[in-house]
C-alpha positions as a Markdown table, in Angstrom:
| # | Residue | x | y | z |
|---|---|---|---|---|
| 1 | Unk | 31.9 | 10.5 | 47.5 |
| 2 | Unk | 30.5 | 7.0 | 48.4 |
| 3 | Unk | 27.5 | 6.2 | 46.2 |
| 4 | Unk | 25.2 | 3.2 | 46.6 |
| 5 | Unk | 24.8 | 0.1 | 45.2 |
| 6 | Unk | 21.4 | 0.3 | 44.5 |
| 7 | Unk | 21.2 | 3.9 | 43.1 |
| 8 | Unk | 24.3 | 2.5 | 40.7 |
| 9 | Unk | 22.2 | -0.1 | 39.5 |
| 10 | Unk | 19.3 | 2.3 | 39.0 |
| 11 | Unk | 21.3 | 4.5 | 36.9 |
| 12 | Unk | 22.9 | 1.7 | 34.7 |
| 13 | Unk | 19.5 | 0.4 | 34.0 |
| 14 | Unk | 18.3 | 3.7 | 33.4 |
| 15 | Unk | 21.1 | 4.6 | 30.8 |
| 16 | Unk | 20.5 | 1.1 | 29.3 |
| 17 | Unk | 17.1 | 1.4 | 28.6 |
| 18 | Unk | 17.7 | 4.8 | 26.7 |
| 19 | Unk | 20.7 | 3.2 | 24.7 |
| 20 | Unk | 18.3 | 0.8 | 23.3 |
| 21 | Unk | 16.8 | 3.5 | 21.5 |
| 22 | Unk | 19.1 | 6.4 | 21.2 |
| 23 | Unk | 21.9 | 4.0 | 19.6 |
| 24 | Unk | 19.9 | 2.4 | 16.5 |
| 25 | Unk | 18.6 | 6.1 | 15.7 |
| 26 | Unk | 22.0 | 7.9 | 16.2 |
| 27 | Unk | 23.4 | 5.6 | 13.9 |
| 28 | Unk | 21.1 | 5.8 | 11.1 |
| 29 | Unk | 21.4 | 9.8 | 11.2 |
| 30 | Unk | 25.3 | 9.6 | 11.5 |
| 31 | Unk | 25.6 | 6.3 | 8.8 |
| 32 | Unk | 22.5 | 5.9 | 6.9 |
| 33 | Unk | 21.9 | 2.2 | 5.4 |
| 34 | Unk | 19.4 | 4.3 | 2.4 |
| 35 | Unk | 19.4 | 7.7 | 1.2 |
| 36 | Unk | 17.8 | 9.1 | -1.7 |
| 37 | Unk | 14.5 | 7.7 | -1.7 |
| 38 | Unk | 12.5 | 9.1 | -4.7 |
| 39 | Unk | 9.6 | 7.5 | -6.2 |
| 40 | Unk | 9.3 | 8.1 | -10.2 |
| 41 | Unk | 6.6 | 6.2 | -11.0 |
| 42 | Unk | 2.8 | 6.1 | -9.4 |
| 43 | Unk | -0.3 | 4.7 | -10.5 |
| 44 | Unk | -3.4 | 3.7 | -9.0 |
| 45 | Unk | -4.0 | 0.2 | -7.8 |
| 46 | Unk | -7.0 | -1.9 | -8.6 |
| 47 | Unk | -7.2 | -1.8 | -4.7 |
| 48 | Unk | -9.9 | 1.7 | -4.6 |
| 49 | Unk | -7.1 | 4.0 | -1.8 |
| 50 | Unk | -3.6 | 1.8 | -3.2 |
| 51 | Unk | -1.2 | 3.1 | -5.2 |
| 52 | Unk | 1.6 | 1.4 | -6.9 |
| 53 | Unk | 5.2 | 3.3 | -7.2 |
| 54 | Unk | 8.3 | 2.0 | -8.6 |
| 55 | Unk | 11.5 | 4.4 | -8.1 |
| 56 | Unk | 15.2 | 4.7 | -6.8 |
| 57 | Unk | 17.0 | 4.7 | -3.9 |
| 58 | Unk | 20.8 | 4.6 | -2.7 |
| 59 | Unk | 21.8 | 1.6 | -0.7 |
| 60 | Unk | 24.8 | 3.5 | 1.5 |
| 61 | Unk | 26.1 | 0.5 | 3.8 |
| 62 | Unk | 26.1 | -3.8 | 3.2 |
| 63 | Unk | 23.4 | -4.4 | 5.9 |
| 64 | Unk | 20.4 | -6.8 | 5.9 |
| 65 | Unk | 17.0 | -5.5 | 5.4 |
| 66 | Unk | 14.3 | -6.1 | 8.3 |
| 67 | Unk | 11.4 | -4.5 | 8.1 |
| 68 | Unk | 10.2 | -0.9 | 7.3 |
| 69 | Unk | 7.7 | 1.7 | 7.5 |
| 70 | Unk | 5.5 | 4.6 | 6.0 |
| 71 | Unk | 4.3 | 7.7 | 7.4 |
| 72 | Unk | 2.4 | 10.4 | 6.3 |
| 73 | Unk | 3.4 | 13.2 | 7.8 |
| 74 | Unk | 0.8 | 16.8 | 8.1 |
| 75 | Unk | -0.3 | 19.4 | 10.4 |
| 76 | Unk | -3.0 | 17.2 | 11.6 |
| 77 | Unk | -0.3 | 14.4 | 12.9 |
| 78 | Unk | 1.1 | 11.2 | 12.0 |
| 79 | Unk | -0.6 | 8.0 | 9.8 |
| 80 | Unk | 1.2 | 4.7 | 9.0 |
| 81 | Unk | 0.6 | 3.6 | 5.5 |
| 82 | Unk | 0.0 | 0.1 | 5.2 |
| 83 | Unk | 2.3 | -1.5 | 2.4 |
| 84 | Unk | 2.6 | -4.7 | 0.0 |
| 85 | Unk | 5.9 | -6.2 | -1.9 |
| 86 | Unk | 5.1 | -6.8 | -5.5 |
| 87 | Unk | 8.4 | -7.3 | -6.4 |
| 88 | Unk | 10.4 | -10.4 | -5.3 |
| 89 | Unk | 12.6 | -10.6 | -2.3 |
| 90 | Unk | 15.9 | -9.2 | -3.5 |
| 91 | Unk | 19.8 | -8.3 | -1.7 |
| 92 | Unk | 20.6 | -5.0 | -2.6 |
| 93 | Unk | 24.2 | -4.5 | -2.6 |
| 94 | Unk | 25.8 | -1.5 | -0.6 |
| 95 | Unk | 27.4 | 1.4 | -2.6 |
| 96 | Unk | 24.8 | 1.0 | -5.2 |
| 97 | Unk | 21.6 | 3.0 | -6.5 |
| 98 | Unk | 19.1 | 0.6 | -7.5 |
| 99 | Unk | 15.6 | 0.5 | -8.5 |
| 100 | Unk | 12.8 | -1.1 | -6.6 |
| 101 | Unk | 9.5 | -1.7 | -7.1 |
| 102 | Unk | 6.5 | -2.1 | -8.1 |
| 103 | Unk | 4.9 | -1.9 | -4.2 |
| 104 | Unk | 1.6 | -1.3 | -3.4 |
| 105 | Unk | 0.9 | 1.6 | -1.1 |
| 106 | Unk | -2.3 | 2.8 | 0.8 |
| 107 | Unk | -2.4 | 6.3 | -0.4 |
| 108 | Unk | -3.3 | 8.0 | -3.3 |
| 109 | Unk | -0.9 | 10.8 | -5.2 |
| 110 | Unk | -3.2 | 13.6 | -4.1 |
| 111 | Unk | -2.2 | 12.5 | -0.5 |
| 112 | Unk | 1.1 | 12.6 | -1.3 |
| 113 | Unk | 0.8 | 15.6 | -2.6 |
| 114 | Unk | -0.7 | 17.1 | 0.4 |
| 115 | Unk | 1.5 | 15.7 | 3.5 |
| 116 | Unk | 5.2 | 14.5 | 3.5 |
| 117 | Unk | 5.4 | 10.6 | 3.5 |
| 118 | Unk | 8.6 | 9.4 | 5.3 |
| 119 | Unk | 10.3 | 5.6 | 5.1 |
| 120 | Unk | 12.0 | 4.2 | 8.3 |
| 121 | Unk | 14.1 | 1.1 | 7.8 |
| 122 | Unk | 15.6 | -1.1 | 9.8 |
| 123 | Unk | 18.6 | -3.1 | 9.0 |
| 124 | Unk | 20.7 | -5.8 | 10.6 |
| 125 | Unk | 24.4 | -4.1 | 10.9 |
| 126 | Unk | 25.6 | -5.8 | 13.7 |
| 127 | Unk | 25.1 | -7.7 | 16.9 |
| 128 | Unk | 23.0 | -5.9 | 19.6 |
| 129 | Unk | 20.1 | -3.7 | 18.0 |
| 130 | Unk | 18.9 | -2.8 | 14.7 |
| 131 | Unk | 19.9 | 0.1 | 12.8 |
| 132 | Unk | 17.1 | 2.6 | 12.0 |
| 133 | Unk | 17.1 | 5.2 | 9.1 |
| 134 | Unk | 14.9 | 7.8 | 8.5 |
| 135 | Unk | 14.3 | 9.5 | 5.6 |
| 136 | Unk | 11.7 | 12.2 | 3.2 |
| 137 | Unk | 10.7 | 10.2 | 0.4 |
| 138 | Unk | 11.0 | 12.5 | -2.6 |
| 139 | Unk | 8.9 | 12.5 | -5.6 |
| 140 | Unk | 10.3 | 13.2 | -9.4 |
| 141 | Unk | 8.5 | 16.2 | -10.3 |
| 142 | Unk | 6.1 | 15.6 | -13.4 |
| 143 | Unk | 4.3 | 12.1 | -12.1 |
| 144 | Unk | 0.8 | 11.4 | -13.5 |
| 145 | Unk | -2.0 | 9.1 | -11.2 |
């Protein structure tokens, strides 16, 4: 069967444009760069709706950080939660569980309490597209605000 050239190019494009996302998100559920996110410490910010949490998290894989986000995730949808470093700028090496913190968070612990917030991650792992992880950011049961 004879196909043409421009419904090759069509589907090359097509299968291109869907590797661009499929790829960074299949590799971050297959070889996550962070697991175990859990926060152990909140308190509230002078910042009226902030929160600052210190915690732990597993750095899996020896890739540079990018950028990140928080959602908080309910029955009514999805919000991002606007975020601040406190801490400085730090390499985390791979194979490790380290600590980070303190960061400033828009939310309060009784939002937390009441929605699932989530942390996306990129990091750089290699040449052609970022590597996204996903993960439920768990809270150590007993936390005070």
């Amino acid at each position: 069967m004879m196909v043409n050239l421009p419904l090759k190019l069509a589907v090359i494009a097509a299968l291109g444009v869907g590797a661009n996302e499929v790829f960074p998100q299949a590799e971050g559920r297959i070889m996550p760069v962070v697991a175990d996110f859990t926060i152990t410490e909140i308190e509230p910010s002078d910042d009226a709706g902030w929160s600052i949490i210190n915690g732990s998290m597993n750095k899996l894989r020896g890739c540079d950080f990018e950028k990140m986000r928080f959602t908080l995730h309910s029955g009514d949808g999805e919000v991002t939660v606007a975020y601040r470093f406190l801490e400085a700028s730090k390499v985390r090496p791979a194979n490790n569980a380290t600590a980070f913190g303190p960061w400033e968070v828009q939310i309060t612990q009784d939002q937390m309490d009441l929605a699932e917030l989530r942390l996306e991650t990129w990091h750089d792992c290699h040449a052609g597209y970022l590597t996204e992880t996903v993960t439920d950011v768990q809270m150590k049961t007993g936390l005070e605000n």
